[in-house]
C-alpha positions in Angstrom: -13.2 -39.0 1.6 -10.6 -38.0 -1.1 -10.5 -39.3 -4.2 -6.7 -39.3 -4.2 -4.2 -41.9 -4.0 -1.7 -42.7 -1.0 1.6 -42.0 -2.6 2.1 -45.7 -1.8 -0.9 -46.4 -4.3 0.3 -44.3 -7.1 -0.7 -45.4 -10.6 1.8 -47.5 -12.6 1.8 -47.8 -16.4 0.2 -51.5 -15.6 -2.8 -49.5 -13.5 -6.6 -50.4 -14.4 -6.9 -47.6 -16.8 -9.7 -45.1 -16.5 -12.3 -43.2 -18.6 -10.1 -41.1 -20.2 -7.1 -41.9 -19.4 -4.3 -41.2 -21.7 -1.6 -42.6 -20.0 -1.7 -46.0 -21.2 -2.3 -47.9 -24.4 -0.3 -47.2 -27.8 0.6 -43.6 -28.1 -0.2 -42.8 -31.9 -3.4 -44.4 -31.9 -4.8 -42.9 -28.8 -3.3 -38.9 -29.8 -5.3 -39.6 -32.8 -8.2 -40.4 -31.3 -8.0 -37.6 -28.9 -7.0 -35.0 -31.3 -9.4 -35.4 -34.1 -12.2 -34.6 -32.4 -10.6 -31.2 -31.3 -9.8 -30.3 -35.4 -13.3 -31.4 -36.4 -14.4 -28.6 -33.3 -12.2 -25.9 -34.4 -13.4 -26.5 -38.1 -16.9 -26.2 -37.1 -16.1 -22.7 -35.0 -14.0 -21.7 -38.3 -17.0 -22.1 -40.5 -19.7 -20.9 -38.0 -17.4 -17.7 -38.3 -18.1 -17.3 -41.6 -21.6 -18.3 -42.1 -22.6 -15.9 -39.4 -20.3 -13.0 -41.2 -22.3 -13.7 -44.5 -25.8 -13.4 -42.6 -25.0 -10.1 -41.3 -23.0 -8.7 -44.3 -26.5 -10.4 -46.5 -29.1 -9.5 -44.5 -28.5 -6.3 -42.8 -25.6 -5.3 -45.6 -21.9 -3.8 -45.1 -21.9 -1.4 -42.5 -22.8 -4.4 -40.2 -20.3 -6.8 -41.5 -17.9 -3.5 -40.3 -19.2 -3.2 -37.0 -18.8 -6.9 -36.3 -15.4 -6.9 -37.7 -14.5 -3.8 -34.8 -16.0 -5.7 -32.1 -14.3 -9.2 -33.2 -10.9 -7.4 -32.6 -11.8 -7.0 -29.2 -13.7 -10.6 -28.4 -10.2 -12.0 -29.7 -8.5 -9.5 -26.6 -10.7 -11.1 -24.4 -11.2 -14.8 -25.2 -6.9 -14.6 -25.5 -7.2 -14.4 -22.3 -10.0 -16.6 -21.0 -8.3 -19.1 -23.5 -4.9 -19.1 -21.7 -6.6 -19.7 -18.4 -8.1 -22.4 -19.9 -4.8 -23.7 -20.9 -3.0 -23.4 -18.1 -6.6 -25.5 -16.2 -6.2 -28.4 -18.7 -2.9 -28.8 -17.9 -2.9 -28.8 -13.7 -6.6 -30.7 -14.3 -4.5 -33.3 -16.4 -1.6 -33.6 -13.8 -3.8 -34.3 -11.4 -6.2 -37.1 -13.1 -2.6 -38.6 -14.3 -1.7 -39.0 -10.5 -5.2 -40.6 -10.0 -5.9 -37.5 -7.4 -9.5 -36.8 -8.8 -10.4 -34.4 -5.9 -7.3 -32.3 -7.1 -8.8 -32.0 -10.3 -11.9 -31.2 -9.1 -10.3 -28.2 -6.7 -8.3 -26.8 -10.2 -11.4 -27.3 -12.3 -13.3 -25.3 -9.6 -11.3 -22.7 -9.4 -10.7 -21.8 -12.7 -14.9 -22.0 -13.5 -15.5 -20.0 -10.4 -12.2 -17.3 -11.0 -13.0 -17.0 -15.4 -17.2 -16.3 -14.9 -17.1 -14.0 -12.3 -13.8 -12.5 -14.1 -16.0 -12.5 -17.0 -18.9 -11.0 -15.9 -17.4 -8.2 -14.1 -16.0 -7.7 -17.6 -19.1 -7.4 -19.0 -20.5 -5.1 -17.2 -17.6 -2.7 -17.2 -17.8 -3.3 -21.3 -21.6 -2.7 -21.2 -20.7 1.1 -19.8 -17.9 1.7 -21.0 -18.6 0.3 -24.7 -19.3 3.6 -26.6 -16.1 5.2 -25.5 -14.1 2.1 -26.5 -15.6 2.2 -30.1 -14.5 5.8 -30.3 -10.8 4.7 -29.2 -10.6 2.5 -32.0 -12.0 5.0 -34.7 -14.6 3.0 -35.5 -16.4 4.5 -38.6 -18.8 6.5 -37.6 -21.6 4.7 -40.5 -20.5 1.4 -38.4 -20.9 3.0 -34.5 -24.5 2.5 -33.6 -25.1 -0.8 -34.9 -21.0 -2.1 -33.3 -22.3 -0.5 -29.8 -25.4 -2.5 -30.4 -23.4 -5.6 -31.3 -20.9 -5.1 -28.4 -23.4 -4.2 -25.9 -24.6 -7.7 -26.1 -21.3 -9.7 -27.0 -20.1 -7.9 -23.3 -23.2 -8.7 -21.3 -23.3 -12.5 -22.6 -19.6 -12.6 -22.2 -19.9 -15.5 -19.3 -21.7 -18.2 -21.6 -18.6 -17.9 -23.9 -16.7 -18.0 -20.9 -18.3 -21.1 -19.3 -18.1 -23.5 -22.8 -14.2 -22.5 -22.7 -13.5 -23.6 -19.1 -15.7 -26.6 -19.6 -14.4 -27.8 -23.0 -10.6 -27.3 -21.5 -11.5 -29.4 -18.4 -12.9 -31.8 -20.3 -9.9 -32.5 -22.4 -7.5 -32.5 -18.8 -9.4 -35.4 -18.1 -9.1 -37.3 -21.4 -12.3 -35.9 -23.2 -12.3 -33.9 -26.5 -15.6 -35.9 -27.5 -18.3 -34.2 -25.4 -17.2 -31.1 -26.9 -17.1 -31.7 -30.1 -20.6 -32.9 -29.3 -21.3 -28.9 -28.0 -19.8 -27.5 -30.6 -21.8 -29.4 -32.9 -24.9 -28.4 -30.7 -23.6 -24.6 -30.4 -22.2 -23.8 -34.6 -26.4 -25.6 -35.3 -27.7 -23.8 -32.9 -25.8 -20.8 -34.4 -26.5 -20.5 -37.8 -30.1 -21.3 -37.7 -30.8 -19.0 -35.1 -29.0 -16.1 -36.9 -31.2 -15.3 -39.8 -34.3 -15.7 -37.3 -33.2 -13.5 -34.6 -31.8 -10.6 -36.8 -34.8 -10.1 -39.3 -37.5 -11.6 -36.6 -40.1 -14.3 -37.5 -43.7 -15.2 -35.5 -43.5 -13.7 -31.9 -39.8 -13.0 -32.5 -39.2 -8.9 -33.2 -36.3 -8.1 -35.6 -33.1 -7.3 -33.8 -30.9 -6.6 -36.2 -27.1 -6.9 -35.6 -27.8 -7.4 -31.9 -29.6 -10.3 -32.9 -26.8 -11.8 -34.2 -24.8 -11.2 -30.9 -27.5 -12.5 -29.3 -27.9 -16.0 -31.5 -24.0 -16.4 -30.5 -25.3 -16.2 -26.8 -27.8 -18.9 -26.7 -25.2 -21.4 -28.9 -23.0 -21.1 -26.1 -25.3 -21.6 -23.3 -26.6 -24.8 -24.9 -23.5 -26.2 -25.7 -22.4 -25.8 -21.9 -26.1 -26.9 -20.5 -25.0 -30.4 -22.8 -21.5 -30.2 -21.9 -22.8 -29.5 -18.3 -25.6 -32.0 -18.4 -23.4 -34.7 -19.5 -20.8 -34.5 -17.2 -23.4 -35.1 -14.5 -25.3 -37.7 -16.7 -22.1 -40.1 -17.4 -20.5 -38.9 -13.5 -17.6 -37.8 -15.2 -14.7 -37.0 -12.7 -15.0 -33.4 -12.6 -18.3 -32.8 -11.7 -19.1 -31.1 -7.7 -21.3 -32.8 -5.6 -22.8 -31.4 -2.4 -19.7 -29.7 -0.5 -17.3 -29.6 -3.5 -19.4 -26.3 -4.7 -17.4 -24.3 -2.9 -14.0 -25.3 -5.2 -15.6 -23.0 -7.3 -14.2 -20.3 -4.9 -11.0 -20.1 -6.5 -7.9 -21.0 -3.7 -5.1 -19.1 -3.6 -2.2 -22.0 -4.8 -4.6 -22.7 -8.4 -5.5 -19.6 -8.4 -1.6 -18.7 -8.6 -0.9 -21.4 -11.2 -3.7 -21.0 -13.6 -3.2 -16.8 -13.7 0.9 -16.9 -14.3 0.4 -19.5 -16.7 -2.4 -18.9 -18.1 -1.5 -15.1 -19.2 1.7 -16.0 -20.8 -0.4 -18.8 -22.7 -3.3 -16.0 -23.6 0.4 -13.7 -24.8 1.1 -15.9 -27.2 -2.0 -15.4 -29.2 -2.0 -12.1 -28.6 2.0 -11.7 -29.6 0.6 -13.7 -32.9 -2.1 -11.5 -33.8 -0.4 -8.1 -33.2 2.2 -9.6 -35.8 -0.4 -10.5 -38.5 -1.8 -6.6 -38.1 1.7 -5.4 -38.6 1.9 -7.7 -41.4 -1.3 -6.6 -43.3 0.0 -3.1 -42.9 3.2 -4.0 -45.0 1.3 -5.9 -47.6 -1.5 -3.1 -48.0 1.5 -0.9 -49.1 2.2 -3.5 -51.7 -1.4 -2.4 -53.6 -5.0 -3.3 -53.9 -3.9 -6.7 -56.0 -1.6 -7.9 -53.5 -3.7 -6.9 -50.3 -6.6 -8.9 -52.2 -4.0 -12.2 -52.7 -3.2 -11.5 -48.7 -6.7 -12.0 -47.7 -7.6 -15.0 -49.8 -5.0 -16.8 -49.0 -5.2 -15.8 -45.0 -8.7 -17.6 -45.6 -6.7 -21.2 -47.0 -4.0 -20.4 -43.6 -6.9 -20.7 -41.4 -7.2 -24.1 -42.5 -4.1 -25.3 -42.5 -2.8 -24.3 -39.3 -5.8 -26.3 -37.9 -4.0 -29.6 -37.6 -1.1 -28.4 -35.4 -3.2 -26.3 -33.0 -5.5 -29.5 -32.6 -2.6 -32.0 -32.2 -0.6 -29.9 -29.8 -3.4 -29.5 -27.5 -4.0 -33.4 -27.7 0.0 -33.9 -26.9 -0.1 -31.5 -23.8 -3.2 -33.1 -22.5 -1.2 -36.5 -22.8 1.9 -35.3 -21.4 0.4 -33.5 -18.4 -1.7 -36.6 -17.4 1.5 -38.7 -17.9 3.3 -36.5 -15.9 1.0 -36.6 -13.5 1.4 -40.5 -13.0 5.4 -39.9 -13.2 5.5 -41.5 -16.8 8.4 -39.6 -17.7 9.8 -42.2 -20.5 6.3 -41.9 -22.5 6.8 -38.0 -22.9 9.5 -38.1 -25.4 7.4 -41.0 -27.3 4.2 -38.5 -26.9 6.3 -35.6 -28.3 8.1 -37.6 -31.4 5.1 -39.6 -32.2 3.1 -36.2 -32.3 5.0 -34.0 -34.3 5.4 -36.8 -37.0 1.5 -37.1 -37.0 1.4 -33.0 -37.3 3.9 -32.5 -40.5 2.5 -35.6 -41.9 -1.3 -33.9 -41.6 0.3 -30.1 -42.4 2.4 -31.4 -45.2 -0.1 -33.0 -46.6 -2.7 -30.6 -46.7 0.1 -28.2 -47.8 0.2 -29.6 -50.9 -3.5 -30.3 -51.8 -3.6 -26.4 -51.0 -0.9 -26.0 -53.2 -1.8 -28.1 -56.5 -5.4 -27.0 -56.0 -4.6 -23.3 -55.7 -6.7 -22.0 -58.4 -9.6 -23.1 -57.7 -9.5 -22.5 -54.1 -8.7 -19.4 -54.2 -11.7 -18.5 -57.1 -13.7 -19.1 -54.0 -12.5 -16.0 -52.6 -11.4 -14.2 -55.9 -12.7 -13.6 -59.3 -11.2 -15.9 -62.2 -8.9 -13.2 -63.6 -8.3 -11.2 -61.0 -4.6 -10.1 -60.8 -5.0 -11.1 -57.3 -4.7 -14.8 -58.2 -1.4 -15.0 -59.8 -0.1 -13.3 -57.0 -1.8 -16.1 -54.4 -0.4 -18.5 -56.2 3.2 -17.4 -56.4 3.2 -16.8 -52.4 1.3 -19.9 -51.5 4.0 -22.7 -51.8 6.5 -20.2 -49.5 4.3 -19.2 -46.9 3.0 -23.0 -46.8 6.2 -24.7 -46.0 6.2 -22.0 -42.8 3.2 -23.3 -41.4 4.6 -26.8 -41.9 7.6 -25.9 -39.5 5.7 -23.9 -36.8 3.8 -27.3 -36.0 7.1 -28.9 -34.7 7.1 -25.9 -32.4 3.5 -26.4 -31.6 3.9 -29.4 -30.9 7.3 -29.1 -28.9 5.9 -26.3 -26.9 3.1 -28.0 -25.9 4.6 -30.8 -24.2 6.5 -27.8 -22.8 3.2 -26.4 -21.3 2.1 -29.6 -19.8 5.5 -29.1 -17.4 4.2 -25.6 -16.8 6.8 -23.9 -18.5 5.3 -21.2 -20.7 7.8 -18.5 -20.2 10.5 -19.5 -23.0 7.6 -20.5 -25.5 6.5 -16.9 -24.9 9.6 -15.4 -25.4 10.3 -17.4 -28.3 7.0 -16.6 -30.3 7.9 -13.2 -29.4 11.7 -13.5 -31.2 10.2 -15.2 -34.6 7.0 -12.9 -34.4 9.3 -9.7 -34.5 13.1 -9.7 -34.7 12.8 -12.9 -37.2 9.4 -12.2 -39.5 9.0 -8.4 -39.4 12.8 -7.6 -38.7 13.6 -9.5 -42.1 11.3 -7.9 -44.2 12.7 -4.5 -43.3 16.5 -6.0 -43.8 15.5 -7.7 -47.2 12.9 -4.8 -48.6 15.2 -3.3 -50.4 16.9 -5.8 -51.9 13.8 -8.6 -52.8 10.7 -6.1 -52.9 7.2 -7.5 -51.9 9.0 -11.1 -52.1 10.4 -10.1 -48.6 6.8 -10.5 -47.4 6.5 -13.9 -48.3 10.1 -15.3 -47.9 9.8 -13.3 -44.0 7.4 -16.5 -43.2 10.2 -19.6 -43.2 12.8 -17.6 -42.2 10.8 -17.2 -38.8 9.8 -20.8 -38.8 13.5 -21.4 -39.1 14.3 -19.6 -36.1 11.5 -21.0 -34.0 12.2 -24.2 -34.4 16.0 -24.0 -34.1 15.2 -22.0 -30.9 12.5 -23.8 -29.3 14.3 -27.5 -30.5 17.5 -26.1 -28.6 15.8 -25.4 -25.6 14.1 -28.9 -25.6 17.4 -30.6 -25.9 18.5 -28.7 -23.1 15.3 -29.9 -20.8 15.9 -27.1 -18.3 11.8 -26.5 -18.9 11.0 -29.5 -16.8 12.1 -28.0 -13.8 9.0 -25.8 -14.0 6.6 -27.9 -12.9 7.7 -27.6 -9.6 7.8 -23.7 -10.0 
């Protein structure tokens, strides 16, 4: 029997409430609840980043930190992707669990496992093959080569486990969850950075595998974080596990197959659309000299933090609204929205200006005290901050725009204040303000993307995409 309701049954704000449910109780309190969890995750994966970087750049020295640095340009490609899927399956996994229809979620949860592994895997095995000619495409340095094919080799053929603790950490959340996997990711960054040092110089029984063993160390985090995420899900009967003949909605069915590919890849574009700015971007500011390229990079490192809150609250806020819209709680998605972008700038804004009166000494953590480099940080820091303050209110906006399954005109807008706006006003303004174009390009493309993408939410023309 179907564990959906009769339309007659459907849920009303005044329903028992489920695990997990985030379509009832007070708004603020429960995005909170659901969103921290998320930041504390994407912290941990921030910091596993770098503690794994300085174990390979310390123990095997800096040719290695190069060939990782290669092969993480094209991990980002491919998790881009696998990450938009996983978007667009939180949000048709939260529609459905809103509407109460938990064998719908199931079906959508199914699918997009079943369609991202194998996806994945034949990935990796095309990238095992074909990963010494793709190292050669990208002029890898040729004192780098052996040890990135080494590195890539491994990252390709363990590609799935990565895979698998997206999908399952993105269902999660469509179903109210971002607890278990936190709990992963604590599991996975431990996990991680002990293994790390162990597996790349060898200890007991162990042989030392160098740089592979570092790709390697990354593959068993992952797999334990899903066997917990995985275990759990069975252990507490959470509503997306598949018993007996619901294994076979892991053979992906043609309607969610359709959604979670057109928009998922639009999702996975906007990363992409992101980064390929940021390269364009560094290329500007390495004409600027060694100094400023130096100031760049330190403060990219403070940025990574600070964007943290918006990305974690505007996933929390499209979970929300897609359950919500799922039980046709259409007056609590404004709420959801307001209530969310206050609790992003407030967070943002915040942490803006710790950034900002601590500068000096944040940024000796990446630079020598006296370094020209510094005064240079310093002097871009409070301009490029109050950008990152404004793209949360388009975070945020377009998130509750994703949850309707409109992902198109978030896209397209990215696009507009990625290029036209930030890189288009740098070459307009060179001229005229120098290097300080590079800085002042930032909230002049904030500016456009929020007027744009606060227009087109006024309009509401992007609700008519859920039924696309």
């Amino acid at each position: 029997m179907s564990d959906a309701l009769a339309p007659s049954q459907a849920p009303s704000h005044n329903a028992q409430p489920m695990r997990g449910d985030l379509t009832q109780g007070p708004i603020l309190k429960t995005l909170l609840l659901f969103s921290i969890p998320t930041l504390i995750s994407n912290l941990l994966q921030t910091l596993n980043g770098t503690i794994n970087s300085i174990w390979v750049g310390k123990l095997i020295g800096e040719s290695a930190l190069a060939a990782t640095a290669n092969v993480n340009i094209i991990m980002f490609l491919m998790m881009a992707t696998v990450f938009g899927f996983g978007m667009a399956t939180t949000v048709r996994v939260g529609q459905s669990f809103g509407a109460r229809d938990l064998d719908a979620a199931r079906v959508t949860f199914g699918s997009g496992v079943g369609f991202c592994t194998v996806l994945s895997a034949l990935i990796g095995v095309v990238g095992w093959i074909f990963a010494d000619p793709l190292l050669h495409l990208m002029a890898t340095p040729e004192a780098s080569r052996i040890e990135a094919l080494a590195y890539l080799r491994v990252v390709f053929i363990t590609l799935p486990f990565g895979t698998l603790s997206v999908m399952l950490s993105m269902g999660l959340r469509g179903i109210g969850d971002s607890r278990l996997p936190l709990y992963a990711m604590i599991l996975t960054v431990s996990i991680d950075i002990a293994a790390n040092p162990l597996l790349i110089r060898g200890i007991g029984p162990i042989p030392p595998l160098g740089i592979a063993g570092s790709a390697l160390s990354t593959a068993l985090a992952n797999f334990a974080g899903c066997a917990l995420m995985a275990g759990m899900i069975y252990a507490r009967d959470l509503p997306l596990r598949l018993r007996e003949g619901e294994w076979a909605y892991l053979r992906p069915r043609r309607g969610e197959l359709r959604f979670i590919v057109t928009k998922g890849l639009p999702m996975g574009a906007q990363m992409l659309v992101v980064s390929s700015a940021g390269l364009v971007m560094i290329g500007l500011v390495n004409r600027e000299g060694v100094a400023t390229s130096a100031a760049y990079g330190a403060s990219m490192q403070l940025w990574n933090y600070l964007q943290m809150p918006a990305f974690a609250i505007a996933s929390a806020v499209s979970a929300m609204v897609a359950q919500n819209v799922g039980a046709g709680l259409h007056q609590r998605v404004r709420a959801i929205t307001w209530q969310g972008m206050w609790a992003n700038e407030a967070f943002t804004a915040t942490l803006a200006v710790l950034i900002v009166l601590f500068d000096k000494p944040l940024l000796h953590m990446f630079l020598m005290p006296g370094s020209p480099a510094v005064p240079i940080a310093q002097h871009m820091q409070p301009i490029v901050s109050i950008s990152f303050v404004l793209f949360g209110i388009m975070m945020v906006l377009g998130g509750t725009m994703r949850a309707y399954g409109a992902v198109m005109l978030p896209l397209a807008i990215m696009v507009v204040a990625m290029y036209p706006a930030r890189i288009g006003f740098y070459f307009a303004t060179h001229a005229l303000l120098g290097s300080e174009a590079l800085w002042w390009a930032y909230p002049f493309s904030a500016v456009v993307a929020v007027g744009l993408t606060a227009g087109f939410y006024r309009l509401g023309n992007w609700r008519k995409a859920r039924d696309a």
